[in-house]
C-alpha positions in Angstrom: 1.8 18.2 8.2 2.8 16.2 11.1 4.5 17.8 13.9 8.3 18.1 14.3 9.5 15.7 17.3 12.7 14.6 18.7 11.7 11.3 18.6 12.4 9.5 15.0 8.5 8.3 13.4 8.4 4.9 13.4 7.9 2.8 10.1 4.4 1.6 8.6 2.9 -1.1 10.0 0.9 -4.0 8.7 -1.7 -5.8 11.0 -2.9 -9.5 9.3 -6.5 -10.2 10.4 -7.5 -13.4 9.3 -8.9 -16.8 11.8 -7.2 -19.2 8.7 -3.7 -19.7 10.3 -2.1 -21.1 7.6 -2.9 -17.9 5.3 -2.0 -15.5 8.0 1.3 -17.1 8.3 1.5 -17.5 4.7 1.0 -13.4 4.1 3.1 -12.2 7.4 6.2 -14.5 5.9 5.5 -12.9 2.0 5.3 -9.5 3.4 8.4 -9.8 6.0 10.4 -10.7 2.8 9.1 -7.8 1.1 10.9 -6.0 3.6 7.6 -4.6 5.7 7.2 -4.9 9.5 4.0 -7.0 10.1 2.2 -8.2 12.6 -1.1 -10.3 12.7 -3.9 -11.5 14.7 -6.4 -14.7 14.4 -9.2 -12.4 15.6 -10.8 -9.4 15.5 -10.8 -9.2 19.5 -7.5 -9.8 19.7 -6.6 -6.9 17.3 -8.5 -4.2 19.5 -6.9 -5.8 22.6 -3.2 -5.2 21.0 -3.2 -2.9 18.3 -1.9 0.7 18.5 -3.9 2.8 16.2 -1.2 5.7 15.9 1.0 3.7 14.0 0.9 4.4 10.5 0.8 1.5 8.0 -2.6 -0.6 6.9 -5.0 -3.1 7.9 -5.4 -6.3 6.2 -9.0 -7.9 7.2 -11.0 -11.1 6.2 -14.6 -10.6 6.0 -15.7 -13.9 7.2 -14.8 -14.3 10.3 -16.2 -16.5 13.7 -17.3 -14.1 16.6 -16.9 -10.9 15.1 -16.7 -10.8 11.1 -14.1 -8.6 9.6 -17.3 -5.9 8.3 -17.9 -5.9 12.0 -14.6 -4.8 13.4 -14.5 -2.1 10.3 -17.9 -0.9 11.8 -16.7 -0.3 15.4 -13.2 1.1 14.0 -15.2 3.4 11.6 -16.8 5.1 14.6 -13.8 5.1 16.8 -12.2 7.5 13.9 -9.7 4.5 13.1 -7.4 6.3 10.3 -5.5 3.2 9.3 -6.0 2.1 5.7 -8.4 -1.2 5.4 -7.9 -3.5 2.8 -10.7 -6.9 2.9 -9.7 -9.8 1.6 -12.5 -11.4 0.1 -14.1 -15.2 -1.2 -15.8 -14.5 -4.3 -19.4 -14.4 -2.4 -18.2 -11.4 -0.2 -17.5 -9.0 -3.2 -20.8 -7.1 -2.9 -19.8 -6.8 1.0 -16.5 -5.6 0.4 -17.7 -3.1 -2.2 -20.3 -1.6 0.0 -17.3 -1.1 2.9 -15.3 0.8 0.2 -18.1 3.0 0.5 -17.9 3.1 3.6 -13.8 3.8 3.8 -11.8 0.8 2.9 -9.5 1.5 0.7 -9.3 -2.2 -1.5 -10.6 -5.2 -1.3 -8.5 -8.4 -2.7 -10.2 -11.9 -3.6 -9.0 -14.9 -2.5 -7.2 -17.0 -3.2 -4.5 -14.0 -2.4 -2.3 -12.9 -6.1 0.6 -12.1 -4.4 1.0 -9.0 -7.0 -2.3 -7.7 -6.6 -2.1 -7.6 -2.7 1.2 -5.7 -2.9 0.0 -3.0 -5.3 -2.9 -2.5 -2.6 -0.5 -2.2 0.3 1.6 0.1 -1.6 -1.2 2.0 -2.5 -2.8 2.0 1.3 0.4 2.4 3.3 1.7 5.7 0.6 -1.9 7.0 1.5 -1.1 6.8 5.4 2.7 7.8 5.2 1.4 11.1 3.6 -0.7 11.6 6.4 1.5 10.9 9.1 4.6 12.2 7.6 6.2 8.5 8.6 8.9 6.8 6.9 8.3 5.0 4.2 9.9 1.2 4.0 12.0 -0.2 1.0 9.3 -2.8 0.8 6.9 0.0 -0.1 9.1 1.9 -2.4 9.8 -1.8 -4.0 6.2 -2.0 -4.4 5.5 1.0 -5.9 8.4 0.9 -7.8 6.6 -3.0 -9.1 3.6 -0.8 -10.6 5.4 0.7 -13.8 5.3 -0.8 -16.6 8.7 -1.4 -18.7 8.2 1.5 -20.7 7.5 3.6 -17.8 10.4 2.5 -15.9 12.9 2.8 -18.6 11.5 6.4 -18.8 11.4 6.7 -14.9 15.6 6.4 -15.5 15.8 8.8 -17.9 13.8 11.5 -15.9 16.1 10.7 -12.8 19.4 11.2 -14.8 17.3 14.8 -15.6 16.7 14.6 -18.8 14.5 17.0 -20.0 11.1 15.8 -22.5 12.2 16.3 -25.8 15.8 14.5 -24.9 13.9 11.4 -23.8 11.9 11.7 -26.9 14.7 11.6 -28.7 16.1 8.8 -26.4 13.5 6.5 -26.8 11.7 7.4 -30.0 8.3 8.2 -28.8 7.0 11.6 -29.3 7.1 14.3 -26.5 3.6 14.2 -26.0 3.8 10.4 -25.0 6.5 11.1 -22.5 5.0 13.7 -21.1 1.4 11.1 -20.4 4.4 7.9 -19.3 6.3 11.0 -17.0 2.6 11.8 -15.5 1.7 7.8 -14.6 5.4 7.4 -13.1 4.5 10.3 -10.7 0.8 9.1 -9.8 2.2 5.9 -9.2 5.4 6.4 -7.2 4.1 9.6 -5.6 7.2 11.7 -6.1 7.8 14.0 -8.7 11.3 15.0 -8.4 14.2 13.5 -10.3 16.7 12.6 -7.2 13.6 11.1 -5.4 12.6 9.1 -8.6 15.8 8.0 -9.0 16.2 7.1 -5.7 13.0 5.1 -5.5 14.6 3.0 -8.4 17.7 2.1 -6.5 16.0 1.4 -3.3 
């Protein structure tokens, strides 16, 4: 658990990577109306120049890149201990490349051209993962993201646990047996990452 400071912990971060301007701009605009705080770079040099590793969030990286490639960068952050989730974005040649860096630590890799959905889920995913670790606060765009995951079973479910309603009273609710519940109420947690009913609820109002 992180230590107890007076100072409030700041909000996750997420760095852009990518030399193609017009994508870069394209994913910081998407994700700033998501409601994260982003920030991105045309190079890999000029992330190590400005970034500040301590802050929680992720790192969005293209593989292909002039002067130093996005695998490259991973490399030299891997043995700097770099503890900020990387997710690759990939062409469709680089998937083999981007697999072999999961083995390595990356978290997700996401083809290109970018799904706005599937790069979402994978922030969610990555910046819950670094929140955890760093006991930072998490950002409505996150929560909205997570939240994005269920399915509509799931989150009509979701609003029954968070008005507590017990199993067998969603059962009957819904008219699906207990035992179905019970497998919808254990995705909701995996995917939101909270288990209790004010928090789930709360993560649906966010």
């Amino acid at each position: 658990m992180a230590p107890q400071t007076d100072t409030p912990a700041l909000p996750p971060l997420i760095r852009v990577v990518d030399d193609n301007d017009t994508l870069r701009q394209s994913l910081e605009f998407m994700l700033q109306c998501e409601g994260y705080e982003v920030v991105s770079y045309s190079s890999a040099m000029e992330f190590l120049k400005s970034d500040t590793p301590s802050r929680p969030g992720c790192l969005i990286l293209d593989i292909q890149m002039p002067e130093m490639s996005g695998l490259d960068l991973f490399d030299r952050l891997n043995h700097r201990g770099y503890e900020v989730p990387v997710i690759f974005l990939t062409a469709h040649g680089d998937i083999d490349m981007a697999v072999s860096a999961m083995r390595d630590g990356a978290v997700d890799f996401v083809q290109k051209p970018v799904r706005q959905e599937r790069l979402l889920k994978a922030i969610a995913r990555a910046v819950t993962r670094s929140v955890s670790e760093t006991g930072a606060v998490e950002t409505e765009g996150a929560i909205r993201a997570k939240v994005q995951e269920l399915t509509d079973r799931e989150r009509e479910i979701a609003e029954l646990i968070g008005k507590k309603l017990t199993n067998r009273q969603i059962s009957e609710r819904t008219g699906i047996t207990v035992r179905t519940v019970e497998v919808h109420r254990a995705a909701i947690i995996r995917k939101l990452g909270v288990r209790n009913p004010d928090e789930i609820e709360r993560y649906l109002n966010a």
